[in-house]
N, C-alpha and C positions, 0 to 999 in steps of 0.2 A: 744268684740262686733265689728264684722267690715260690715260696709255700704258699699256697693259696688254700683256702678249707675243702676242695677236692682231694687233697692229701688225706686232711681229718677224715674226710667220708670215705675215700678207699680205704682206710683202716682201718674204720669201724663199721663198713658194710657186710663185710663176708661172713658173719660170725653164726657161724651155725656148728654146734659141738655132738659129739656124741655123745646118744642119748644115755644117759644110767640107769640100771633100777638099782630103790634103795631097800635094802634088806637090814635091819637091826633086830637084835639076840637080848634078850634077858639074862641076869646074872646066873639063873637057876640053868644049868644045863638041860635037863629035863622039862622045863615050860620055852622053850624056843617062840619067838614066833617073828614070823618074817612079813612085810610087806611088799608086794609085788604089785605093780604098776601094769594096768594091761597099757599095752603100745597104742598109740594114737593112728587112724588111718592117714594114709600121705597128706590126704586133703586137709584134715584138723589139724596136722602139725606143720603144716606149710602155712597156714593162717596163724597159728598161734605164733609159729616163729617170726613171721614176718610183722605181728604186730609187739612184740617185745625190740625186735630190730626200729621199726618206727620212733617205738621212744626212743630208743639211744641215737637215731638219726635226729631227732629234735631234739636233744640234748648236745651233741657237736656241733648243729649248725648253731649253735646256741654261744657256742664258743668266738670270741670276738677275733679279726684276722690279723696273728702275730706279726706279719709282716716279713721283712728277714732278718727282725731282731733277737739273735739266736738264744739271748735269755726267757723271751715271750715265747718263742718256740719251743722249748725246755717245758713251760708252764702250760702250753695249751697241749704235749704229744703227750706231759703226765697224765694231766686231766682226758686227753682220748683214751691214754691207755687202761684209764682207771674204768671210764664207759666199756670198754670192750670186756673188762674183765668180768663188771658187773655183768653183762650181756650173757658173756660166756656161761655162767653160772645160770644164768636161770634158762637157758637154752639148755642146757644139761640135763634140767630137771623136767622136760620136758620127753615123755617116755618117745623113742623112735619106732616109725612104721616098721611092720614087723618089715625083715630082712633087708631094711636100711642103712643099720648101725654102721657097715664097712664104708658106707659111701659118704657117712655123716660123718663119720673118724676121719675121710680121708677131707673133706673140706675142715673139719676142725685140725688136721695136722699143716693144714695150709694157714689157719688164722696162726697157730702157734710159731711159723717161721715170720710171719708177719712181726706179730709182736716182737720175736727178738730181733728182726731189723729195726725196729722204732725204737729199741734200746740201744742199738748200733749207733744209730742218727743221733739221737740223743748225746750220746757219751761224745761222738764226734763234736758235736754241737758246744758241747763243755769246754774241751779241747781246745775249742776256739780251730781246728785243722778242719780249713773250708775245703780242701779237696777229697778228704774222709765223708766230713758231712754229704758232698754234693753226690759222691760214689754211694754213701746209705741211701741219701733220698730217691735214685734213681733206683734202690734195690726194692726200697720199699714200694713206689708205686711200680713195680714190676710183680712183687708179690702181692700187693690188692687187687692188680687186673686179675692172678690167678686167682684168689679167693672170693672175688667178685664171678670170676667165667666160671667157677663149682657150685658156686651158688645159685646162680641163675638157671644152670644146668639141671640142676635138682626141682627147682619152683621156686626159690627164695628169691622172689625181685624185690622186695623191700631191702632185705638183708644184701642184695648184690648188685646195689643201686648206688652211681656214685654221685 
């Protein structure tokens, strides 16, 4: 079974989340006030996302190649997972094109099965049970190709670039 950093990049390619707005209240029920995000046009948030995806794309290939030593493995799918997480987070905060949110949810519901394969692989990985392991890793890059082809679908080619 050998990991090569195409794995790190399917898993941290596809990262595109739905968008939030963030609304916050003051303690006085009577002075409310709320902050509202206008939404980004497709074009602006397919640039924005795709360069926050960049850095975390240079920041995994940044990553040195474990090899198939399933403790280095363990240390570098942390370290992806911890990129992706970062990623996901300011992707989030990034208001979505109006009437895109459904389609941004549904690629961010694709990163989210992602990640818990890579905690599947992982725990296999611990295990030391190579045919657990080799069954995750096959699940895993089965799920970056789909978060990768959502991505790409949308405009995100940084973001769904392996």
């Amino acid at each position: 079974m050998r990991i090569v950093k195409f794995s790190c990049v399917a898993l941290a390619i596809a990262l595109v989340a739905a968008c939030g707005s963030n609304g916050s209240a003051k303690s006085s029920p009577p002075t409310v006030s709320t902050t509202t995000v206008a939404p980004l046009t497709k074009a602006a948030y397919v640039a924005r996302a795709n360069a926050i995806c960049q850095r975390m794309n240079r920041r995994v290939n940044a990553i040195a190649d474990p090899g198939n030593d399933p403790a280095k493995l363990v240390v570098a799918f942390h370290r992806i997972g911890a990129y992706i997480d970062s990623t996901l987070v300011q992707l989030r905060a990034l208001p979505a094109p109006a009437g895109d949110g459904p389609q941004l949810s549904s690629i961010y519901a694709k990163v989210a099965a992602l990640r818990r394969g890579m905690d599947v692989y992982v725990a296999a990985l611990r295990a030391r049970d190579r045919l657990a392991a080799a069954a995750a890793i096959r699940r895993v890059n089965a799920l970056g190709n789909a978060a990768d082809a959502a991505s790409n679908k949308y405009g995100l080619k940084v973001c769904g670039s392996s």
